[in-house]
C-alpha positions, 0 to 999 in steps of 0.5 A: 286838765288834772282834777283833785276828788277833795278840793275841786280844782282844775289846771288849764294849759295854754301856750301862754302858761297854765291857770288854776281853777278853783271851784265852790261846789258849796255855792253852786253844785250843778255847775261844778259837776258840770264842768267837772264832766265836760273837762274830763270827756274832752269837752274844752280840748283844742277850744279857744277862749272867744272872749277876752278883755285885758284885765277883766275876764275871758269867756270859753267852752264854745266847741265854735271857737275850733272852726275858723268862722269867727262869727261863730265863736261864742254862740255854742255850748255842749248842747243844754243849758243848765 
């Protein structure tokens, strides 16, 4: 991931083509930072989104989703909710 200080962003790369985050630390401060921490500790690194619907949406952040069990994968998280 690559961050920018003033205007937060993120750039996810995946072996399908890379996503641009943009973030609203206006509306929801704690959140950004938040992601903003786990990305730069490694947290997402190597996880796979454990939710996808085409057209729609994709959910990830599941530390789960690196292990094989697939019942698994959506019931993690970095330990804390927010």
């Amino acid at each position: 991931m690559e961050f920018q200080k003033k205007d937060p962003r993120a750039v996810i790369s995946t072996k399908f083509g890379e996503m641009l985050l943009k973030f609203y630390p206006e509306d929801a401060p704690r959140h950004v930072e938040n992601f903003l921490t786990l990305a730069k500790m490694g947290f997402y690194n190597g996880q796979t989104f454990h939710r996808v619907i085409p057209g729609f949406m994709i959910q990830g952040g599941d530390p789960f989703s690196k292990k094989p069990d697939r019942s698994l994968h959506g019931t993690g998280g970095p330990g804390y909710f927010m």
